[in-house]
MARKOLSE-193840 format. One line per 2 residues: number of its first residue (from 1); for each residue x, y, z of C-alpha. Coordinates in nm, 2 decimals. Layout:
<pts>
NUM> X:Y:Z ~ ...
</pts>
This chain:
<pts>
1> 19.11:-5.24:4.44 ~ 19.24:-4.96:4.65
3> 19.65:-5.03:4.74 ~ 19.73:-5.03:5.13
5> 20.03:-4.96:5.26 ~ 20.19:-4.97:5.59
7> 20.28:-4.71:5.80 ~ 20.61:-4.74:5.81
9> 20.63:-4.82:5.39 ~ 20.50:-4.45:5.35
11> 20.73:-4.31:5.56 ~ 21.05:-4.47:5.36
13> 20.88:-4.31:5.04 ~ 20.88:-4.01:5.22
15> 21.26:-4.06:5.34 ~ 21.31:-4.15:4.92
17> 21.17:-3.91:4.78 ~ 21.36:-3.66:5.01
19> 21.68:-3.84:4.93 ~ 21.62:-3.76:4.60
21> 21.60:-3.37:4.60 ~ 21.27:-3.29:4.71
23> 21.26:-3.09:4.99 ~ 21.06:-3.20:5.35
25> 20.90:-2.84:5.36 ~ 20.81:-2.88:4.99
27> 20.61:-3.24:5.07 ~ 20.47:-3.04:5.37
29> 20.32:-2.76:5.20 ~ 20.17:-2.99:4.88
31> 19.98:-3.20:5.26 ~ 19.89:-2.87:5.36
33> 19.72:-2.79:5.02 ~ 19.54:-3.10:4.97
35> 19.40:-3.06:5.36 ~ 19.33:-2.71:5.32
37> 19.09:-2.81:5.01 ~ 18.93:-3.10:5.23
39> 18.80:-2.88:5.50 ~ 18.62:-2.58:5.26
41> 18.48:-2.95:5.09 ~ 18.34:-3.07:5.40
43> 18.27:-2.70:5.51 ~ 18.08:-2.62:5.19
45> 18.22:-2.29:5.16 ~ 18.55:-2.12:5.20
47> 18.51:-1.73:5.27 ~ 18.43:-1.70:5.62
49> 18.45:-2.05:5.72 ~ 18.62:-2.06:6.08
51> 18.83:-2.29:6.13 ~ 18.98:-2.46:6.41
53> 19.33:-2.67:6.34 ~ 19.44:-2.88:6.68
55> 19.84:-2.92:6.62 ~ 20.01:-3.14:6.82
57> 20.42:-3.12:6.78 ~ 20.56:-3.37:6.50
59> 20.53:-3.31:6.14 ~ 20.16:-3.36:6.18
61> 20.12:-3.09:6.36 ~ 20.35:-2.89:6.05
63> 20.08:-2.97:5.84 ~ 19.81:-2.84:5.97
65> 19.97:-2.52:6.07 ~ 20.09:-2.49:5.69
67> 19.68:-2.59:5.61 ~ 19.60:-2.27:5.82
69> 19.80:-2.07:5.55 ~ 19.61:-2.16:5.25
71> 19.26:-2.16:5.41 ~ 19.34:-1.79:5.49
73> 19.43:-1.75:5.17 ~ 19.09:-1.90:5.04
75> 18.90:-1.66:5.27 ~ 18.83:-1.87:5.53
77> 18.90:-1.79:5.91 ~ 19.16:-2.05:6.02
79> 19.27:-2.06:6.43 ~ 19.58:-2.26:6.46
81> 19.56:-2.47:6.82 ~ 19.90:-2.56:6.98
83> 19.86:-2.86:7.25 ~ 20.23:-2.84:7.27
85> 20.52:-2.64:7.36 ~ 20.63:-2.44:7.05
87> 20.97:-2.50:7.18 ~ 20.94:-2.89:7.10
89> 20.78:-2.88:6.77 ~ 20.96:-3.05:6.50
91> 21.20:-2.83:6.25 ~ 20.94:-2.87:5.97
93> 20.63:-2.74:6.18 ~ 20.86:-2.54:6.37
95> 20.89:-2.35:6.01 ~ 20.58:-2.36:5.94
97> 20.50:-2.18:6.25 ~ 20.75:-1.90:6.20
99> 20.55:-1.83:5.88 ~ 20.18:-1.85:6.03
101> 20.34:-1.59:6.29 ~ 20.47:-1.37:6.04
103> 20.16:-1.25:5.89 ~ 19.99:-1.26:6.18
105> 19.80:-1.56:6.21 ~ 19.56:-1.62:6.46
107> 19.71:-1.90:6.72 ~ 19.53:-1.99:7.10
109> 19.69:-2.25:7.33 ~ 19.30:-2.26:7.47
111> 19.19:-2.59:7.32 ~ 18.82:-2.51:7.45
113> 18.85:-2.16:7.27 ~ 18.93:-2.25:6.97
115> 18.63:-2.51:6.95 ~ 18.39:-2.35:7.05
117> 18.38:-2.08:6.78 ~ 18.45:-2.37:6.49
119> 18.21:-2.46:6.18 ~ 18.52:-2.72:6.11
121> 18.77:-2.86:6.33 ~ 19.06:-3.05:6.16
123> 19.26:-3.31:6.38 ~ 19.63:-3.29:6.32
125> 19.76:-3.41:6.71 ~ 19.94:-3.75:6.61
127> 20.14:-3.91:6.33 ~ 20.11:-4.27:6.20
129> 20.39:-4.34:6.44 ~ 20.22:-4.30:6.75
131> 20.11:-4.65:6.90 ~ 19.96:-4.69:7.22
133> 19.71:-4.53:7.44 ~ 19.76:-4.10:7.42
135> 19.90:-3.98:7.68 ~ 19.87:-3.67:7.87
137> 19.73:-3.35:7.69 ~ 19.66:-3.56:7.38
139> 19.40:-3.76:7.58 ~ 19.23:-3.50:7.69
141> 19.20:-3.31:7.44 ~ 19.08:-3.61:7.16
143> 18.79:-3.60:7.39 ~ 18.73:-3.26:7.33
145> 18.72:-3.25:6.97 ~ 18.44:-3.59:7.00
147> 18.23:-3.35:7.26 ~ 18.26:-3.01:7.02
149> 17.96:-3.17:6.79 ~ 18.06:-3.01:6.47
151> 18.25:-3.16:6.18 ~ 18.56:-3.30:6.18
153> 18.87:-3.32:5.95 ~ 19.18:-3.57:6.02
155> 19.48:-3.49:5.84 ~ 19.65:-3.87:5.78
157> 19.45:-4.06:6.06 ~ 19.23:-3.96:6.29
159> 19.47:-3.92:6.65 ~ 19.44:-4.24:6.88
161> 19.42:-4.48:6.58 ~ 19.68:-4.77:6.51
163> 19.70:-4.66:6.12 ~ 19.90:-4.99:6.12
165> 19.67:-5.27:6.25 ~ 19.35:-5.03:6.30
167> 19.38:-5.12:6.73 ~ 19.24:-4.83:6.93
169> 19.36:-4.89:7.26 ~ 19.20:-4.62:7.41
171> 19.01:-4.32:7.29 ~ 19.05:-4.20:6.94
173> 18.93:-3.89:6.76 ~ 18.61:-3.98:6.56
175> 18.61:-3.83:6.21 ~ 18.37:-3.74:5.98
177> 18.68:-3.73:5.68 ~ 19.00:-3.85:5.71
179> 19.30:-3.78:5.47 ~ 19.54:-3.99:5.39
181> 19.88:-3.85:5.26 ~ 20.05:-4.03:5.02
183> 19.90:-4.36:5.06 ~ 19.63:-4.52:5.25
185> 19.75:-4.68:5.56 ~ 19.61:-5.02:5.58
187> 19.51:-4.98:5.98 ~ 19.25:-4.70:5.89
189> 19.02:-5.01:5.65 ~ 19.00:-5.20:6.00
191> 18.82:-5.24:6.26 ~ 18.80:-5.08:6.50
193> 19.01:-4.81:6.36 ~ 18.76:-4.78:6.05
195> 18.45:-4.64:6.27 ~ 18.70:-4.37:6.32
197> 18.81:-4.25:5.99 ~ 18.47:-4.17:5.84
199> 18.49:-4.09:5.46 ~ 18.86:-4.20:5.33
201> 19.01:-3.99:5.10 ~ 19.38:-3.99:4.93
203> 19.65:-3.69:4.94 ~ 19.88:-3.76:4.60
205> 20.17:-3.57:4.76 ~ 20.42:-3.73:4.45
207> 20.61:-3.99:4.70 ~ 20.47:-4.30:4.57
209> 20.66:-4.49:4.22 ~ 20.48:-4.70:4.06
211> 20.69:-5.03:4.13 ~ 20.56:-4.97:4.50
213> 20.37:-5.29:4.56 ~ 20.13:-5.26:4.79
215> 20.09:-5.44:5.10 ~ 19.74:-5.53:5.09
217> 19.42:-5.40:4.91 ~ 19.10:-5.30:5.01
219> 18.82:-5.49:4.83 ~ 18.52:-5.28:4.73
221> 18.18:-5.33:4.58 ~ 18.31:-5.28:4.26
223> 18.59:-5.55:4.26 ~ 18.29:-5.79:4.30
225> 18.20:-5.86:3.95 ~ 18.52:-5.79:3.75
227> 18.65:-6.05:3.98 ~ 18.42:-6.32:3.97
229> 18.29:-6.30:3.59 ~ 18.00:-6.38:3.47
231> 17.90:-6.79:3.38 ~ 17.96:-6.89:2.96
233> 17.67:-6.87:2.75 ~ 17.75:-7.20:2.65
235> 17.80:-7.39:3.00 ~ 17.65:-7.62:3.11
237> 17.55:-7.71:3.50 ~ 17.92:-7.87:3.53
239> 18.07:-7.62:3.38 ~ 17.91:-7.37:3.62
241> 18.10:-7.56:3.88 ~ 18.02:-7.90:4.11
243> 18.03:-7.90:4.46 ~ 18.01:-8.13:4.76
245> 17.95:-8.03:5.08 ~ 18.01:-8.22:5.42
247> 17.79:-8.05:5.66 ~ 17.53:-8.07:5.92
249> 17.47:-8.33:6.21 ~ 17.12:-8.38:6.41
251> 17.16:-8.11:6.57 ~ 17.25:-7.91:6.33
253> 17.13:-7.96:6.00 ~ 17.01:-7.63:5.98
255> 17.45:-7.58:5.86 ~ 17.40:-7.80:5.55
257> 17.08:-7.63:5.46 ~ 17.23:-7.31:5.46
259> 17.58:-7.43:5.33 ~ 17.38:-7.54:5.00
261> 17.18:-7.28:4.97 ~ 17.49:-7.07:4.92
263> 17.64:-7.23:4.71 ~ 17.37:-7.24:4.48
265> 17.31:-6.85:4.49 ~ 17.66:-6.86:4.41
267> 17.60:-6.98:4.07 ~ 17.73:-7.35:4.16
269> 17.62:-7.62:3.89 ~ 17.52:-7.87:4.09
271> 17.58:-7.93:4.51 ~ 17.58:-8.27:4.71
273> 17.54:-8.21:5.02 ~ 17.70:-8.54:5.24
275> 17.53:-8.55:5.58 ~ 17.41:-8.78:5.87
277> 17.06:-8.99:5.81 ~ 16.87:-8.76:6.04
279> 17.03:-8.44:5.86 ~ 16.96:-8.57:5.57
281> 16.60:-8.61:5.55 ~ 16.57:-8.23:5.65
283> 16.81:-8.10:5.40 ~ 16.62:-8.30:5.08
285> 16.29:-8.13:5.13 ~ 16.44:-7.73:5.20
287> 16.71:-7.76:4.92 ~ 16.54:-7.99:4.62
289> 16.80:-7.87:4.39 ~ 17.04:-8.05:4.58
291> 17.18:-8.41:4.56 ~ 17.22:-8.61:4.92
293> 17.52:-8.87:5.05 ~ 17.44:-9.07:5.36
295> 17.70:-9.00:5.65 ~ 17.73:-9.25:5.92
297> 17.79:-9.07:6.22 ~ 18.01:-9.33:6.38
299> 18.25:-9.48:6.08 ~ 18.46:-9.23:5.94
301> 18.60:-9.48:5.69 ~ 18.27:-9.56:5.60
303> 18.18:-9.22:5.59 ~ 18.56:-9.10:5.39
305> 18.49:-9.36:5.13 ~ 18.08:-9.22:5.06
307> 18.31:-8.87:5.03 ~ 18.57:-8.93:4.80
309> 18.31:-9.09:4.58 ~ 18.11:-8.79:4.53
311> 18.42:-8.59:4.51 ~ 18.54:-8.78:4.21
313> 18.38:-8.60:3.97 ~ 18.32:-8.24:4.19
315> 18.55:-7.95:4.15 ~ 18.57:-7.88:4.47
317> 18.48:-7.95:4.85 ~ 18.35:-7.80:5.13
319> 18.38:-7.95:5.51 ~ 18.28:-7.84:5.80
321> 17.95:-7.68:5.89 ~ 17.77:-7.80:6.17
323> 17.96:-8.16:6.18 ~ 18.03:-8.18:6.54
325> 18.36:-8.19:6.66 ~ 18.33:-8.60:6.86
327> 18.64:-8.83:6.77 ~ 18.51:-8.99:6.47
329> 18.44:-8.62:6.30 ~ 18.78:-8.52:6.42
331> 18.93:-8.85:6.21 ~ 18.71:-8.75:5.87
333> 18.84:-8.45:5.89 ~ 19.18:-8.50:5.89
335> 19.15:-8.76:5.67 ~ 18.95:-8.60:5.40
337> 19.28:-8.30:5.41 ~ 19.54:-8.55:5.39
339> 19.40:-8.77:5.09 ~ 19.18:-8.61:4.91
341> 19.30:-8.41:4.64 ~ 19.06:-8.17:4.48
343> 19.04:-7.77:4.62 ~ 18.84:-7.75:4.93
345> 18.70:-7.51:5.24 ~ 18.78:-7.59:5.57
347> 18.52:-7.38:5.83 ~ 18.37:-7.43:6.16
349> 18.39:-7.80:6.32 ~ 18.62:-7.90:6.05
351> 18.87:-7.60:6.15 ~ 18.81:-7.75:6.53
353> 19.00:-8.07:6.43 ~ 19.27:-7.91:6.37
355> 19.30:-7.70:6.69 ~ 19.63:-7.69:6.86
357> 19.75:-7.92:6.55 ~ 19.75:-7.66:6.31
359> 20.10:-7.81:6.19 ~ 19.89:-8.08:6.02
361> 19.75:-7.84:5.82 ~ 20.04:-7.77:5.57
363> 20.01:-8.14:5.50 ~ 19.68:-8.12:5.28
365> 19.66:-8.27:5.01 ~ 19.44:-8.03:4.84
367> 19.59:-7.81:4.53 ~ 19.35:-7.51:4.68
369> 19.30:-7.48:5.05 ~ 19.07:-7.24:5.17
371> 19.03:-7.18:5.57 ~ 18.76:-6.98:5.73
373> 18.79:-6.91:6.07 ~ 18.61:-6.62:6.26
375> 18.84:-6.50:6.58 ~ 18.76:-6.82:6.80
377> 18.84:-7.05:6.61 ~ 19.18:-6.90:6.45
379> 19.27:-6.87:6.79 ~ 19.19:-7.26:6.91
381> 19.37:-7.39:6.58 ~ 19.68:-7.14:6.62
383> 19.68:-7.21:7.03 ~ 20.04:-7.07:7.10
385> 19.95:-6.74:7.02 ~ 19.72:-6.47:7.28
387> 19.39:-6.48:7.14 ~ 19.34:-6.12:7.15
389> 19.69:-5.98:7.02 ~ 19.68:-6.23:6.76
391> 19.35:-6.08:6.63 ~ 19.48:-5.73:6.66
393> 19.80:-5.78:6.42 ~ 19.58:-6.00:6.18
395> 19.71:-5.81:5.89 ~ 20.03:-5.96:5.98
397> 19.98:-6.28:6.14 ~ 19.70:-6.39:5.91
399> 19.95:-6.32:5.60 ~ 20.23:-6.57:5.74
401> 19.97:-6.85:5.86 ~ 19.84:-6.86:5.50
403> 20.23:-6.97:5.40 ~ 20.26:-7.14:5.70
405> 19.96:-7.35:5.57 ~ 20.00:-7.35:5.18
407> 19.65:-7.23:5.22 ~ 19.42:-6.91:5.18
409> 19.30:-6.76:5.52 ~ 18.96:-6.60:5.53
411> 19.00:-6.43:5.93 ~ 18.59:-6.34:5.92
413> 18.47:-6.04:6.07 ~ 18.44:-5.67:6.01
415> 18.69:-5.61:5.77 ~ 18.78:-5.97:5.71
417> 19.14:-6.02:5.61 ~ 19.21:-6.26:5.34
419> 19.57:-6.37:5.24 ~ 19.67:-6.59:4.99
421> 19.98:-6.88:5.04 ~ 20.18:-6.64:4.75
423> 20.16:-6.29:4.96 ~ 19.86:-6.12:4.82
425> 19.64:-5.99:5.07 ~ 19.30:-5.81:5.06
427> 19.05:-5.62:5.33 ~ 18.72:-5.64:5.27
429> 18.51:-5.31:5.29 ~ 18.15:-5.44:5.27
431> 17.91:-5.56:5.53 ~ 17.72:-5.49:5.81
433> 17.62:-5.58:6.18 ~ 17.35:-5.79:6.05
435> 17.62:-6.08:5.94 ~ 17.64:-6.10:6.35
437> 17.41:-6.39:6.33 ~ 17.43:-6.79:6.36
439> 17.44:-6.95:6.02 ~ 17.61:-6.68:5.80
441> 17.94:-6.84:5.82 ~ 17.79:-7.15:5.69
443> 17.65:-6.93:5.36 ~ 18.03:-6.81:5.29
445> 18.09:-7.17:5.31 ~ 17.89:-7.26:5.05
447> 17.98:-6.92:4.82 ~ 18.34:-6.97:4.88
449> 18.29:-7.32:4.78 ~ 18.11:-7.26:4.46
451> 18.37:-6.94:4.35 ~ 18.64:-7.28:4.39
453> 18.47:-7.50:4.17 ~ 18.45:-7.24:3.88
455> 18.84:-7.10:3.92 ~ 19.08:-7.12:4.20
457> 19.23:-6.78:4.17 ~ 19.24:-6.65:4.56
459> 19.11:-6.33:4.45 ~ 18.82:-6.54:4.39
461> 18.78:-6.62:4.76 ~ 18.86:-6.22:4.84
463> 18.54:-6.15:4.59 ~ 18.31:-6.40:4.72
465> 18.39:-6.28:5.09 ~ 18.28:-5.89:4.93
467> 17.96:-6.06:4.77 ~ 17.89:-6.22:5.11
469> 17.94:-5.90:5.26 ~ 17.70:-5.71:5.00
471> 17.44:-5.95:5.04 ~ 17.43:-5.88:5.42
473> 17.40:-5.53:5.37 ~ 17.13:-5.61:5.11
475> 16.96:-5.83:5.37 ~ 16.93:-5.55:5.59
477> 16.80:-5.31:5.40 ~ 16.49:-5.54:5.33
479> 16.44:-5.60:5.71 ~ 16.50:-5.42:6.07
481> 16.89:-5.48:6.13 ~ 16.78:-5.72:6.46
483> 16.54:-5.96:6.19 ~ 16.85:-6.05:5.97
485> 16.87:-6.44:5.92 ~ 17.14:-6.57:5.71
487> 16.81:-6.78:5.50 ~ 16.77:-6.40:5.43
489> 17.15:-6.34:5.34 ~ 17.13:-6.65:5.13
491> 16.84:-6.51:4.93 ~ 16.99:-6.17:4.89
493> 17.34:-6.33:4.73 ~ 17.16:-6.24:4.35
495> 17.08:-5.95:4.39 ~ 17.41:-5.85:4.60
497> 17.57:-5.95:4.26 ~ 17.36:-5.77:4.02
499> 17.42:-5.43:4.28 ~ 17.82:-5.49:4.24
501> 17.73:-5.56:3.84 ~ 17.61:-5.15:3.88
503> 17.23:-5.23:3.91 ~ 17.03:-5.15:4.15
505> 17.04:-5.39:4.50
</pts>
């Protein structure tokens, strides 16, 4: 797993490693040599190569004009780009300037110029402590570079970005590589920042120990398999892991169905899915490998007592999916959290009876909770909070609900953040548009469910939320991105997992 690392984490390790005898000029010039070597890569070539390097004034800025140096050096035709007044540059770049100038490097203030003439323009206007919209010439001129049409380098982020939380609040340059200096900066893995940065790639400018734990990490396809294991040879159907699942109402049966179906795909032993009559008699025919419970709709207790009898022998529970969200739904749920004591994942209506109560929560019973909500619905069950800023700092807020709760918090959607009760966190790098659909939450249900019942490690829930991820893309590739149902993402769980094994998909 790749380590993030907030903005302002890399910039102490910059201040340390300072402290500690290595010069600021010295770090600038090892920047400028690992950027210098990603342009001639995304360039193809070096001799001849023209260059166009758009500096704004902080250190940034230094780095780029210290690039120009050793891509002339490498026979390429580097034009260094001021936006700003050479008088307000910072003392580093301000250096770094002095010796472009002194052997005659070529330098333009004409942004337009400078573009126009470029194989390979390379983004060095902002720092990772910018926030907010750009203002005035940056604006302008982060347009620019997006309207040149040629390739584009972005020394640490691309300018315009949050590199903390990934927020664009207005324009942002778009990338086709973005280096990162020192450390990745966990705003570039999300979204919407991450349509921005293009390719990721990592400058070791020697400021990070190796005691520097990381704030997050980025889950890839790779973590998928190491993570989750493969079954004993010697297991049998219990040992693979037993599930029950309270899902699905008249309405919408269709959420059991699907629930089951992932956790089955998942590699779960056996599944019970407990549902209403009417559910019920659709869910027996499209999943035969599962068992049924009969639900009444209208007695909770009745309906609590059916559910911890099939827990008693499950490893772990799912509830949620398609339940409805009337009073007596509202009372199961809440119930089946505060007495039943086995792991279980909370999604959809059962995260609804929760909403402006999230303090109830923490109570659980459970010795694993695991809560899925997509934006809506962390935003009804955490109420106090503004919907929309409380998405955008999700890598923060998300981390200190999942103590708040004693519980793991799946946040679903691109880049999903997942964070554990104990501090770990994780961003997930796979999927696709094609998740965007009705009934694909209900499949992570029934995967995250299944990953519980065979181990309750939450990097178990971070892998399963990868494999979800995978099997969208793999669902996608077999159909037009439009035609994706989650029956399809369902079915493509297997081979999502023999893809992250290093098969083929």
């Amino acid at each position: 797993m790749i380590p993030l690392f907030a903005p302002s984490r890399v910039r102490d390790m910059d201040k340390r490693t300072i402290a500690s005898g290595t010069r600021s000029l010295t770090l600038m010039e090892r920047a400028a040599g690992h950027l210098a070597r990603a342009v001639l890569d995304v360039a193809e070539r070096s001799y001849g190569v023209r260059v166009a390097l758009v500096c704004g004034k902080g250190n940034n800025g230094g780095d780029g004009i210290a690039a120009a140096r050793h891509l002339r050096d490498a026979g390429a035709w580097p034009t260094v780009c001021l936006v700003s007044d050479p008088a307000a540059l910072s003392a580093d770049a301000a250096a770094q300037l002095r010796r472009w100038r002194a052997i005659g490097g070529r330098m333009t203030t004409d942004v337009s110029s400078a573009l126009a003439g470029a194989d390979v323009v390379v983004d060095c206007l902002l720092g990772t402590g910018a926030t907010g919209a750009p203002r005035s010439p940056y604006d302008t001129v982060i347009e620019q570079i997006n309207a040149c049409g040629v390739r584009v380098v972005a020394c640490d982020l691309p300018s315009g970005v949050d590199a903390d939380n990934g927020v664009v609040v207005s324009q942002a340059v778009r990338a086709d590589v973005t280096l990162c200096l020192g450390a990745h900066k966990r705003g570039l893995v999300m979204w919407p920042a991450r349509a921005c940065a293009g390719e990721l790639r990592l400058a070791d400018i020697g400021i990070r120990n190796a005691d520097d734990r990381p704030d997050a990490h980025l889950l890839e396809a790779t973590d998928v398999a190491a993570v989750l294991g493969e079954p004993s040879d010697d297991g049998d159907k219990r040992a693979r892991g037993v599930v029950v699942i309270v899902a699905g109402s008249a309405d919408m049966s269709g959420a059991a169905v699907l629930s089951a179906r992932g956790a089955l795909a998942a590699g779960a032993g056996l599944v019970t899915v407990a549902t209403t009559t009417l559910a019920r008699h659709f869910v027996a025919p499209s999943v035969p490998e599962a068992m049924t419970v009969d639900l009444p709709s209208d007695d909770p207790d009745t309906a609590f007592e059916r559910i911890a009898a099939a827990c008693e022998h499950a490893g772990a529970l799912a509830i949620g999916p398609g339940i409805g969200h009337d009073t007596a739904q509202v009372r199961l749920v809440q119930r089946c959290i505060a007495e039943l004591d086995l792991p279980t994942v909370v999604d959809a209506d059962g995260l609804n009876a929760f909403r402006a109560d999230a303090a109830t929560l923490a109570a659980h019973k459970a010795p694993t909770l695991v809560l899925t909500p997509h934006r809506g619905e962390l935003a009804r069950i955490h109420a106090q909070d503004d919907p929309d800023d409380l998405w955008d700092r999700r890598i923060d807020t998300v981390p200190a609900l999942a103590r708040q709760w004693r519980a793991t918090v799946v946040a679903k959607g691109p880049g999903s953040v997942i964070a554990a009760p104990d501090g770990q966190v994780w961003v997930n790098s796979t999927g696709t548009a094609a998740l965007a659909t009705g009934g694909t939450g209900d499949v992570l249900t029934g995967m995250t469910v299944a990953a519980l019942a065979a181990g309750t490690d939450p990097a178990r829930v971070a892998a399963t939320v990868a494999l979800h991820g995978l099997a969208g893309q793999v669902a996608a590739a077999d159909s037009s991105m439009r035609s994706v149902t989650a029956a399809d993402v369902a079915s493509a769980v297997p081979r999502a997992l023999r893809w992250a094994q290093g098969g083929s998909p």
